[in-house]
C-alpha positions in Angstrom: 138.1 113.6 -26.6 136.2 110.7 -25.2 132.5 109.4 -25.4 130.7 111.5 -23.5 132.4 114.5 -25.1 131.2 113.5 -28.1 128.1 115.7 -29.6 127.0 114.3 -33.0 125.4 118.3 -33.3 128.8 119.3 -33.4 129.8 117.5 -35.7 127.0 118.2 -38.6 127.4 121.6 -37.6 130.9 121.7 -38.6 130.6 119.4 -41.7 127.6 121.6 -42.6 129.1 125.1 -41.9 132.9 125.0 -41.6 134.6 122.0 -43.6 134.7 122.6 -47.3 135.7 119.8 -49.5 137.9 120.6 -52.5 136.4 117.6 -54.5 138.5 117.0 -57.7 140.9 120.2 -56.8 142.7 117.8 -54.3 143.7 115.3 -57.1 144.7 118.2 -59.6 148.5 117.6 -58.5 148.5 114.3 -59.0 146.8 114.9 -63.0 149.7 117.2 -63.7 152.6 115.2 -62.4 151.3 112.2 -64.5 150.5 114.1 -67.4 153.4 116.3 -67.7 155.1 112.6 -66.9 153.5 111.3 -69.9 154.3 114.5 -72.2 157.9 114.6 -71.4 158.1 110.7 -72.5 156.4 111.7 -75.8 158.5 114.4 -76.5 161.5 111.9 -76.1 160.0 109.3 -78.1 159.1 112.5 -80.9 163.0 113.7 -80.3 164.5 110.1 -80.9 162.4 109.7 -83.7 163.5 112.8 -85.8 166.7 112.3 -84.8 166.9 108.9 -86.6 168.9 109.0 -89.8 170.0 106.5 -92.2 173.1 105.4 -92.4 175.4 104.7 -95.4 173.4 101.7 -97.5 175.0 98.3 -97.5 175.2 95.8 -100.5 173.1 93.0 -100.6 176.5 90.5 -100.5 177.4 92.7 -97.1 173.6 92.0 -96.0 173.5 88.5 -96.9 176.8 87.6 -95.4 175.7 89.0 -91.9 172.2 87.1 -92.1 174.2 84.2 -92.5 176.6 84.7 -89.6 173.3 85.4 -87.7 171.9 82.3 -88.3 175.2 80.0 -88.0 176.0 81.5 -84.4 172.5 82.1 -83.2 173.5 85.6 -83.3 171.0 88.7 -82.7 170.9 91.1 -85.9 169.7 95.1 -85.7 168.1 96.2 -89.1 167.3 99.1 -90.2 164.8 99.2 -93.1 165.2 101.8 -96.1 161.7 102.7 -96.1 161.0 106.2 -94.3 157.7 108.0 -93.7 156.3 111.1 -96.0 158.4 113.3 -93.4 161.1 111.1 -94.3 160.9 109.9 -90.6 163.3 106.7 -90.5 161.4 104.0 -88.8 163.0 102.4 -85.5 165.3 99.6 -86.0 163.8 95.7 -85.7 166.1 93.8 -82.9 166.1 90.3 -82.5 167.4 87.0 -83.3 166.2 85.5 -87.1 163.8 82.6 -86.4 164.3 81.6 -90.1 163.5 82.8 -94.0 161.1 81.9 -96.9 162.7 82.8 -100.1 164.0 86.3 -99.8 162.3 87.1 -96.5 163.2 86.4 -93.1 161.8 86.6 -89.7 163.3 88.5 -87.1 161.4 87.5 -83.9 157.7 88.1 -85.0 158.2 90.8 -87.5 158.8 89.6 -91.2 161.5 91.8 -93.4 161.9 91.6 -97.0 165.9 91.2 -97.8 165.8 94.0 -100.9 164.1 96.3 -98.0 167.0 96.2 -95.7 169.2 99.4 -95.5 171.6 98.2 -92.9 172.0 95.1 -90.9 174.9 94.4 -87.7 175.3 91.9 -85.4 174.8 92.9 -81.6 
């Protein structure tokens, strides 16, 4: 089609009469494959998270003795804290290398974690 074949009539006429825009139905897809995306991540994140146990306690010498191997090699530490939620949900281990401790409290990159709190501590 060139310029002189073009009739502006035409076009209204078919914009007007024939052409029917699907408005938001067109983006529907992409809704569902980012929200189903999202769900499935939640339900993975829900999964892991009720699939967290504790595992046997350490004693505070074991703790202490692996805090201080942390510190000396500039090692990073995993802990896992005793505390659990009212569903007795075990919270996601802290990672990261101890910045230093105050008393019985250390610092585990910008997290704080009392040393009687501690359920389990490694070096990884």
């Amino acid at each position: 089609m060139n310029n002189k074949d073009y009739d502006p009539n035409l076009v209204n006429q078919f914009l007007k009469y024939d052409y029917h825009d699907r408005g938001m139905m067109k983006w529907q897809g992409f809704f569902l494959s980012d929200h189903t995306a999202n769900i499935n991540k939640t339900s993975r994140e829900q999964e892991e998270m009720n699939r967290r146990q504790h595992g046997p306690a350490m004693e505070q010498e074991e703790v202490a003795e692996i805090i201080n191997q942390a510190i000396v090699k500039s090692k990073h530490v995993q802990v896992e804290l005793s505390e659990q939620t009212i569903d007795g949900i075990v919270q996601k281990p802290i990672s990261g290398l101890i910045q230093g401790w105050v008393g019985q409290q250390i610092f585990i990159g910008d997290q704080s974690v009392m040393i009687e709190d501690i359920w389990t501590i490694k070096v990884i």
